[in-house]
SEGU-65733 format. One record per residue (C-alpha): residue number from 0; residue in one letter; x, y, z. Coordinates in pm, 1 decimal. Example, Ala and Ser with C-alpha at 12.3 -4.5 7.8 and 13.67 -1.06 7.14 Angstrom:
% residues 2
0  A  1230.0  -450.0  780.0
1  S  1367.0  -106.0  714.0
This chain:
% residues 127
0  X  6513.7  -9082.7  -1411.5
1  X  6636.2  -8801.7  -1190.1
2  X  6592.9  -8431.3  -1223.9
3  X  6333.9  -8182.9  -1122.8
4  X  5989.4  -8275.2  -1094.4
5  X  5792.4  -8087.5  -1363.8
6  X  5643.2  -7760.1  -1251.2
7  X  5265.0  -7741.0  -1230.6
8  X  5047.6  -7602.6  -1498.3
9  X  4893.4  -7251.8  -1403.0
10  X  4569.8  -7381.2  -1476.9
11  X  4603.1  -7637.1  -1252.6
12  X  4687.1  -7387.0  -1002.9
13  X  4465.6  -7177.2  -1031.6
14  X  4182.8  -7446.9  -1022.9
15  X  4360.3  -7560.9  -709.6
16  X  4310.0  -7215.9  -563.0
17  X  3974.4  -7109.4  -700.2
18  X  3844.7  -7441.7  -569.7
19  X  4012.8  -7407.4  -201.6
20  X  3822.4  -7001.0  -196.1
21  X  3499.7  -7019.4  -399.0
22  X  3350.0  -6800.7  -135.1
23  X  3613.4  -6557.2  -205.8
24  X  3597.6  -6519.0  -593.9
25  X  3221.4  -6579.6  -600.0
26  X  3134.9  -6274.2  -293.0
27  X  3190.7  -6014.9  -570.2
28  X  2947.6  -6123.5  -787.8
29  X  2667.4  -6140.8  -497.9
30  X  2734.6  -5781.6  -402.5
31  X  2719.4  -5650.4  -706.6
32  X  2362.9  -5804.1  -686.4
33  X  2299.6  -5677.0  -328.9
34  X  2366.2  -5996.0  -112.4
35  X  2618.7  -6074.2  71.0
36  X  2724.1  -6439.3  73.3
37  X  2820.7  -6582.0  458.6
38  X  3134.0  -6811.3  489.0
39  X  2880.8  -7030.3  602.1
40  X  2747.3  -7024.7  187.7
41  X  2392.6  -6822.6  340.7
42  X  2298.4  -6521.7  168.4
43  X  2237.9  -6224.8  407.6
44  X  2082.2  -5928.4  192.5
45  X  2298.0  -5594.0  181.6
46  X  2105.8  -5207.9  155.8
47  X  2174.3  -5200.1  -203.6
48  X  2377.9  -5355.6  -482.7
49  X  2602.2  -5191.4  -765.7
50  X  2533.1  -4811.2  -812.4
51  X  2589.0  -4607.9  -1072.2
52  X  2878.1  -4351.5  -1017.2
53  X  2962.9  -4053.7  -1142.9
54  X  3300.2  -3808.0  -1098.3
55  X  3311.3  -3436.9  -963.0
56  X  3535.8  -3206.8  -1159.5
57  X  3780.3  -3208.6  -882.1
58  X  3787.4  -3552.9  -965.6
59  X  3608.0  -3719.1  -648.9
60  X  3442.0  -4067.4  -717.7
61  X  3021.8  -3957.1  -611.8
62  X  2843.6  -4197.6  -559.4
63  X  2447.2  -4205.9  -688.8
64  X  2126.9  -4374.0  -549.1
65  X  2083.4  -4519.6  -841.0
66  X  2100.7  -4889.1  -894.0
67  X  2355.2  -4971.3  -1151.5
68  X  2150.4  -5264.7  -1341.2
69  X  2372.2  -5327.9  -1634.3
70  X  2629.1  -5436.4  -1388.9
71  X  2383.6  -5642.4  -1134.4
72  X  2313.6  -5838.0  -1470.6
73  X  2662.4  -5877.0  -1604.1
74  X  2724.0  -6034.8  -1238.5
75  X  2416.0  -6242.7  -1265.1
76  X  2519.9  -6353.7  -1621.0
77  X  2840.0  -6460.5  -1520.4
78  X  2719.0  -6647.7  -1237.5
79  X  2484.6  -6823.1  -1450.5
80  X  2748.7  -6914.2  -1700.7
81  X  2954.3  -7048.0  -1463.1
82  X  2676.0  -7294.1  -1291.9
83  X  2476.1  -7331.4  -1606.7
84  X  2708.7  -7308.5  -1915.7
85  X  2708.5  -7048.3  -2154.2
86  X  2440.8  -7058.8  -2392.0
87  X  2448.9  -7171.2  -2715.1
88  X  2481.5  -6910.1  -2983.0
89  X  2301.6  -6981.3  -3290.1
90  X  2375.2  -6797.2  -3646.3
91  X  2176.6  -6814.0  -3938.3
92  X  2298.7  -6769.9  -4268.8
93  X  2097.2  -6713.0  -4569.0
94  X  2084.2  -6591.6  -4907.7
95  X  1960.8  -6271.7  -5108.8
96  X  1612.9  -6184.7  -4924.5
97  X  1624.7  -6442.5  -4647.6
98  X  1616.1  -6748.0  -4907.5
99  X  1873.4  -7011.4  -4933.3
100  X  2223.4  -6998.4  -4997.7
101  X  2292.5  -7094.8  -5367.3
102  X  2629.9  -7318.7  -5370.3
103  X  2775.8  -7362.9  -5734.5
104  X  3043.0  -7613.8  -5773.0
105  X  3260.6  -7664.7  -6077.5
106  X  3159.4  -8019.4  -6159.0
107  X  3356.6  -8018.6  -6471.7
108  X  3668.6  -8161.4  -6269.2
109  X  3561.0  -8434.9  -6144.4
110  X  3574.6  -8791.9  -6357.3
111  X  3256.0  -8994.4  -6438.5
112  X  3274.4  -9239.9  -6161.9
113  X  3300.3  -8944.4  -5939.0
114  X  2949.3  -8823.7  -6097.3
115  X  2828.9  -9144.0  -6080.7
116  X  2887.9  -9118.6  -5689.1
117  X  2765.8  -8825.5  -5637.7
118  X  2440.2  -8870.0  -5834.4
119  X  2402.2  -9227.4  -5661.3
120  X  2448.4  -9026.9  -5297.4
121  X  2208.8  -8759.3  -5429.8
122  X  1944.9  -9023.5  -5467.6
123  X  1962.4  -9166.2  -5159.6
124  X  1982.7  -8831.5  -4963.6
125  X  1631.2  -8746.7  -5186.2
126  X  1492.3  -9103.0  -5063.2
């Protein structure tokens, strides 16, 4: 079978390419959390990590003293995630006042041997 050889997925090259420069897409997320992460994969603390800025009215980026937390723990988050997994998000849902959920079903459709069933399964799931 001749032809072209198929062209990689973009996934696949981007893992290829994330893998080969971890350092490199991972150093962001360590400044924003004031360290600075070596080539050698040490972590050599920097002065400060993300600040809060603000703009002039000429329009001039200023930047504060102040330490810009909600994005130190967005990057530590996401760092996290990645090493950890996300975690599991739970949702509850309940009735009128916290209570259960009532379910009706129309049992009017189904033939006797399908009651039968279903009040031989209910038994067994009350056993």
């Amino acid at each position: 079978m001749g032809g072209r050889p198929p062209l990689p997925k973009p996934t696949d090259v981007a893992r290829r390419l994330v893998e080969e420069n971890v350092a490199a897409v991972l150093r962001p997320h360590f400044k924003a959390l004031g360290l600075h992460l070596n080539d050698d994969g040490t972590i050599t603390p920097l002065e400060r990590g993300a600040i809060i800025t603000g703009e002039s009215k000429e329009g001039t980026v200023v930047p504060s003293v102040i330490e810009d937390l909600a994005a130190q723990i967005a990057a530590a988050e996401k760092l996290l995630d990645r090493v950890y997994g996300r975690p599991k998000q739970q949702t509850e849902i309940s009735g009128p006042d916290g209570g259960p959920l009532e379910v009706r079903r129309d049992l009017s459709r189904l033939s006797a041997d399908d009651l039968k069933a279903a009040e031989e399964l209910a038994r067994k799931l009350e056993a």
